[in-house]
C-alpha positions, 0 to 999 in steps of 0.5 A: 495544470488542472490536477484531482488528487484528494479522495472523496469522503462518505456522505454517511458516517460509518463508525469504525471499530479497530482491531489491533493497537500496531505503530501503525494506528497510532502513526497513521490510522488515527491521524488519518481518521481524526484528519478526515473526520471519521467516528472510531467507535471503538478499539481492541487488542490482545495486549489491552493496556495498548489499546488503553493508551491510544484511546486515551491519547485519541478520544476513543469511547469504547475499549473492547477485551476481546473480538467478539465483545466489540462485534457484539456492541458494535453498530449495525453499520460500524466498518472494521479495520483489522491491524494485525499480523496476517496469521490472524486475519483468518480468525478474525474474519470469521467472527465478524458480522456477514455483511460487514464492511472491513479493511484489512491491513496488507500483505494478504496472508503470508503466501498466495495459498493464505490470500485464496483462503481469506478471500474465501471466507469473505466471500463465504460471509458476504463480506465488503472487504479491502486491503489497506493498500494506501500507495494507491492513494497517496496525493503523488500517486493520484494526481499522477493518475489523474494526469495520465487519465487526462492524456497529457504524458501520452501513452504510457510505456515506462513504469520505475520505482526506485529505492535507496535508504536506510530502512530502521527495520528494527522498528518493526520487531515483528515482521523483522523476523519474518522469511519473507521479508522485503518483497512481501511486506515492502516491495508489495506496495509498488506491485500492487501500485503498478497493477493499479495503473497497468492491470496484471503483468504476463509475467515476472522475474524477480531476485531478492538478497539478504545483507551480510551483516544483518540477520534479515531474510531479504533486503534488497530486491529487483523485479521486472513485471512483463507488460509486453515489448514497449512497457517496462516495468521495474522496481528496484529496492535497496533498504541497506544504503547507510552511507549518509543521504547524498545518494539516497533515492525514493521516487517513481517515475512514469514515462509517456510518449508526450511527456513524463511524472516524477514523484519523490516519497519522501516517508522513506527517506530518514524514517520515521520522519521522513523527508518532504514529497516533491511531484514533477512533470515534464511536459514539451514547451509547444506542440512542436517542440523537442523540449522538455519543461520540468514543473512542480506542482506541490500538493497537500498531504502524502503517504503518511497518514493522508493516504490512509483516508483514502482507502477507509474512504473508498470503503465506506463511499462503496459501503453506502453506494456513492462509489461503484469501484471498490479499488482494493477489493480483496478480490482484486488484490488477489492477484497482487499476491499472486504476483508476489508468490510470482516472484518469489518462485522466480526468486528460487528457480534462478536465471540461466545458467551459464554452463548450460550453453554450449 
């Protein structure tokens, strides 16, 4: 099978500017920049001496103090990619250059009413912005694509996600304490994934649990997006299965009427390390067959860090005009946050109550 997965990269070099010095740059940004080949200009944070550390360990040239000081020596046509947390998004965007290029790490804002604002102000400045939604772009998730778009599994009319790790939130200190835990900083990945391939859903319904021996707001969630009567669509986490890995599960699963894709993610399976990837398809063994085949096609690269060139790369390329999609605008991504927002209103108003019928 002739699959396309791997991102196409900019024709132009585009310098980029970090600004934030997270695990996250350090485990996936700069490997994914360095992978592809991309010049990081420079680097700021509000704790410098971590910004120094990565610079040095990565060859960054420039070491910014603040914002404003790396916007004023930055290129003309440098790209900036925000890496804080989402109450500062806001701040930074105004200080940014109108008409700049800028990635900006998900979630959106903490609710729906904090993406419209930051949506807004990057209107307001004319901003190319993105969400670093990388799922979209991970090697399983675009030879899936590139596969359904070539009509091989049929009509599309079952999406799944499924969950079952033992996620070391305490890894994530920050976000760890946040009340929106699971589904905003998680499960989002997977909403916005499935919008990705099926567009927005008519409506959603959504339950999100705590763990009784963990202090976390939510660990555990269960959403079903409504794409009418044929297509189901569901995710399901649970980030609290500390029983060993003979039972853990990390996959999406797409079935169509003339076939079906399986892809393992193995990133979260013992994270950080993770586990390997493995993509599969089944396709019937003639034309009139009732039988199903399983294949593996095994692919380069996976979520961590390779999809993260992805997302830079579709910046850039719509940057410089050779792609005429910006994949996860924030105008597009507006809507996964509405989704979120979706769920956790659900989440709060509850199923039906039983003693409400009669």
């Amino acid at each position: 099978m002739n699959v396309t997965y791997k991102p196409l990269l900019p024709e132009t070099q585009q310098p980029i500017i970090i600004i934030g010095a997270s695990g996250i740059v350090k485990d996936a940004h700069l490997p994914a920049y360095k992978m592809a080949g991309f010049k990081v200009y420079g680097i700021t944070n509000r704790t410098i001496s971590k910004a120094h550390v990565l610079a040095e360990k990565y060859e960054i040239e420039h070491v910014f103090d603040t914002v404003a000081h790396a916007v004023k020596q930055a290129p003309k046509n440098a790209v900036y990619d925000i890496t804080v947390l989402p109450d500062q998004y806001i701040e930074i965007l105004e200080q940014l250059p109108d008409g700049a290029a800028v990635l900006i790490q998900k979630p959106m804002g903490n609710d729906y009413k904090q993406a419209k604002e930051i949506v807004e102000v990057c209107e307001r400045k004319n901003l190319v912005a993105a969400i670093n939604f990388q799922l979209r772009f991970a090697s399983f998730v675009s030879a899936a694509r590139n596969i359904i778009e070539q009509g091989l599994i049929g009509d599309l009319y079952d999406l799944e996600f499924k969950v079952t790790v033992n996620t070391p939130w305490e890894l994530f200190p920050v976000i760890k304490q946040h009340p929106r835990l699971e589904i905003l900083f998680h499960s989002v990945h997977y909403i916005d994934c499935i919008r990705s391939f099926l567009g927005n859903p008519k409506s959603v319904m959504a339950k999100t649990w705590k763990h009784p021996l963990k202090n976390l707001s939510s660990c555990r969630s269960t959403i079903i997006l409504d794409y009418g009567e044929n297509m189901s669509v569901k995710i399901n986490t649970n980030h609290d299965h500390q029983f060993g890995s003979k039972h853990e599960e990390s996959y999406i699963k797409w079935e169509g009427t003339k076939g079906a894709i399986k892809a393992k993610m193995g990133l979260l399976m013992n994270y950080p390390h993770g586990l390997p990837d493995k993509f599969e398809y089944a396709l019937p063994i003639d034309k009139n067959s009732n039988i199903y085949e399983w294949e593996t096609i095994d692919l380069e690269g996976s979520w961590f860090p390779e999809a993260f060139v992805g997302t830079m790369s579709n910046l850039m390329r719509y940057k410089e005009g050779s792609d005429k999609i910006l994949h996860a605008s924030v105008q597009d991504v507006l809507d996964t946050m509405k989704v979120v927002e979706a769920c956790y209103l659900s989440n709060t108003s509850g199923g039906i109550q039983l003693n409400d019928l009669n």
